[in-house]
Every structure is written in C-alpha cells, then in structure tokens.
MIKE-114749 format. One line per field, with one value per residue (C-alpha): chain; x, y, z; residue in three letters. Coordinates in Angstrom, 2 decimals. Layout:
N
kette c(A|...);
east c(X|...);
north c(Y|...);
up c(Z|...);
rest c(ALA|...);
// end
This chain:
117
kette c(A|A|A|A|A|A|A|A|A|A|A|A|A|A|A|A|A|A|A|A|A|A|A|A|A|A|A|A|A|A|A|A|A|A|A|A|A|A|A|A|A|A|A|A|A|A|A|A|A|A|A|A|A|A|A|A|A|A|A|A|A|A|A|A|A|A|A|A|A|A|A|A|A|A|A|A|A|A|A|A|A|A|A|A|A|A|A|A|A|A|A|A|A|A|A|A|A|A|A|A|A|A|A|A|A|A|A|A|A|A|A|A|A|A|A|A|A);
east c(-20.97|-20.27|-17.22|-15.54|-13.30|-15.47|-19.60|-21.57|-20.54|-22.35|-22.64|-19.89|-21.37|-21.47|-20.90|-18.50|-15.14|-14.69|-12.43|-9.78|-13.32|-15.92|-13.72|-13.12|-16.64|-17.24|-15.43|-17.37|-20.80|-19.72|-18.51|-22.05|-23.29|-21.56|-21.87|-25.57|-25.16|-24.05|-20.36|-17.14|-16.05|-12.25|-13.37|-15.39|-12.12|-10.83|-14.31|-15.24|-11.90|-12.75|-16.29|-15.16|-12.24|-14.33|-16.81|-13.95|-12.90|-15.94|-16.34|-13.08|-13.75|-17.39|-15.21|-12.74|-9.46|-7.30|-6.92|-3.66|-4.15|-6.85|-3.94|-2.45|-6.09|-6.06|-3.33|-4.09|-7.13|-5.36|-2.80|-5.22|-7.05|-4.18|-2.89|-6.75|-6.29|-3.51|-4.90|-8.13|-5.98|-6.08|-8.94|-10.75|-7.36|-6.34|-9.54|-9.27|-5.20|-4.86|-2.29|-4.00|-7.16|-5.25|-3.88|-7.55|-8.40|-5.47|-6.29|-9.96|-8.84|-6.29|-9.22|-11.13|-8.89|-9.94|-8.93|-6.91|-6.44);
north c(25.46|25.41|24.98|27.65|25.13|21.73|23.13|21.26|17.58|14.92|11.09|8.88|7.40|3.52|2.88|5.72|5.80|8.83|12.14|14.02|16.78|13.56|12.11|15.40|16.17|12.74|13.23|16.59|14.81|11.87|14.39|16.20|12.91|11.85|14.87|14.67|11.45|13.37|12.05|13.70|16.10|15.42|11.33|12.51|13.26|10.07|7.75|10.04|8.85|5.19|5.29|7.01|4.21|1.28|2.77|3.15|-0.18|-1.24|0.62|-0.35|-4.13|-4.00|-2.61|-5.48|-3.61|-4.03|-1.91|-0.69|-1.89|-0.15|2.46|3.40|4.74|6.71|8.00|9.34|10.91|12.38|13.46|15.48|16.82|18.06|19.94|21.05|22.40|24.23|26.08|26.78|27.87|32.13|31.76|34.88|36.74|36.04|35.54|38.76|38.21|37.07|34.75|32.97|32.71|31.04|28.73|27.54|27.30|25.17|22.93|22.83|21.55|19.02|17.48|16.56|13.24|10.02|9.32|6.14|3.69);
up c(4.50|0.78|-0.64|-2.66|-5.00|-5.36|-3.65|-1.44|-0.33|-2.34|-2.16|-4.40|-7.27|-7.34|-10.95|-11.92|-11.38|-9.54|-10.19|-7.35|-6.71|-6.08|-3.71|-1.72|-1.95|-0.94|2.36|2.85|2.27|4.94|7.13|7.28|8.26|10.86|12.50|12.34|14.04|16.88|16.54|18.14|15.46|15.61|14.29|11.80|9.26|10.29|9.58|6.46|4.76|6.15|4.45|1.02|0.50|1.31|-1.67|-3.69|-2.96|-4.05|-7.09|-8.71|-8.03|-9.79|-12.27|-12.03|-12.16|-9.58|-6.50|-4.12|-0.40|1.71|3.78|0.50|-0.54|3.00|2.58|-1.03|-0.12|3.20|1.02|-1.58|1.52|2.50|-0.66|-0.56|3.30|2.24|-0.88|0.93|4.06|3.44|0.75|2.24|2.06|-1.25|-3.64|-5.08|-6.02|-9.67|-8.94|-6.23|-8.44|-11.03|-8.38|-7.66|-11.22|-11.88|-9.16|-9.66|-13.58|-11.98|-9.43|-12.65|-12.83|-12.46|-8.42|-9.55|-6.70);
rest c(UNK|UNK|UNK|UNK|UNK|UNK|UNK|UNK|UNK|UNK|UNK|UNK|UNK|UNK|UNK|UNK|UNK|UNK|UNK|UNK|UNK|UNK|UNK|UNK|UNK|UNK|UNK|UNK|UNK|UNK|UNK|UNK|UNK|UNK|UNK|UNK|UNK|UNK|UNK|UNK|UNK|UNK|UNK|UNK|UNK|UNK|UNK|UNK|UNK|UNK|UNK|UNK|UNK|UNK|UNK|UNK|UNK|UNK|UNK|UNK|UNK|UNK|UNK|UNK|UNK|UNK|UNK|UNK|UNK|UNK|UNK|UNK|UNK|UNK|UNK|UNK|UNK|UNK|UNK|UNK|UNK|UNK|UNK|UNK|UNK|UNK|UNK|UNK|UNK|UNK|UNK|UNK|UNK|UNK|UNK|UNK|UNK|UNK|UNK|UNK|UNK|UNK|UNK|UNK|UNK|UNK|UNK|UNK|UNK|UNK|UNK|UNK|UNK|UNK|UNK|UNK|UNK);
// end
C-alpha cells in the first residue's frame, strides 16, 4: 500500500541527514520487511522504530554531532507517527474537503525538516 502523504516506504540514507517524511517512510519500508520475514504484525511497529533509530544513531555520529539518548529518538519518531496516524485517520472521508487538504499540505511541507535527534 502506498501512502497518500509521504508514497511508498524507502530505505534511510546513510550519509544524509534525514527529514520528518524519510524517517516515516523509513518505518514504512522496515515495516514491509519484517513482515516478509514472516514476523507477528503487532512487533513489526515496535522493531521498525528500533531499526530506523539505530540508523539514525548512526548517521548523526558519522556526522559527528551529538545525539539525544536512544528512547528519546523512539519516542520522537512514535510521536510523529502518531500526529501522522491521526491526520491519515478519515483520509478517505475527508480528501475532497478543502480544509482537510490544506491540513495535509501543511504537514507534508512541515515533514520536509531535518528529523533532528
């Protein structure tokens, strides 16, 4: 499934810092894979944010600038997901409603921050 705010899930760049839309798609392209693993589907949010903060870990300390502790960068990207869920949450309902489409547009410009850690 494609997603209508950010597309398809894609891998996290190594040598970029990353924006608020990488990171989500980040989680979608991590969730794909573990569920082709064949994992249970209600650890795959759970081990998709574990997997996308452990690159971003990484990323910001080839970059040598310094990093928050590893639950604080869960919880941002649980937090994000979150105002994502919610936005997303009567999509099919509300596409066609001006003010909801300027909602999404708003946050679609917003997720093109840098996802500081």
């Amino acid at each position: 499934m494609i997603c209508p705010i950010f597309g398809s899930g894609c891998d996290i760049p190594k040598n970029i810092l990353p924006t608020y839309g990488k990171v989500i798609r980040g989680v979608f392209w991590h969730s794909k894979k573990n569920r082709s693993k064949g994992t249970l589907s209600t650890t795959t949010f759970s081990s998709s944010c574990e997997e996308v903060a452990n690159k971003l870990e990484d990323t910001w300390k080839r970059a040598s600038i310094p990093i928050t502790d590893h639950y604080s960068i869960l919880r941002k990207i649980r937090s994000y997901h979150g105002k994502y869920r919610g936005l997303l949450k009567y999509y099919k309902a509300r596409k066609d409603v001006e003010n909801y489409r300027k909602q999404v547009e708003t946050f679609r410009k917003k997720a093109n921050a840098i996802f500081d850690i």
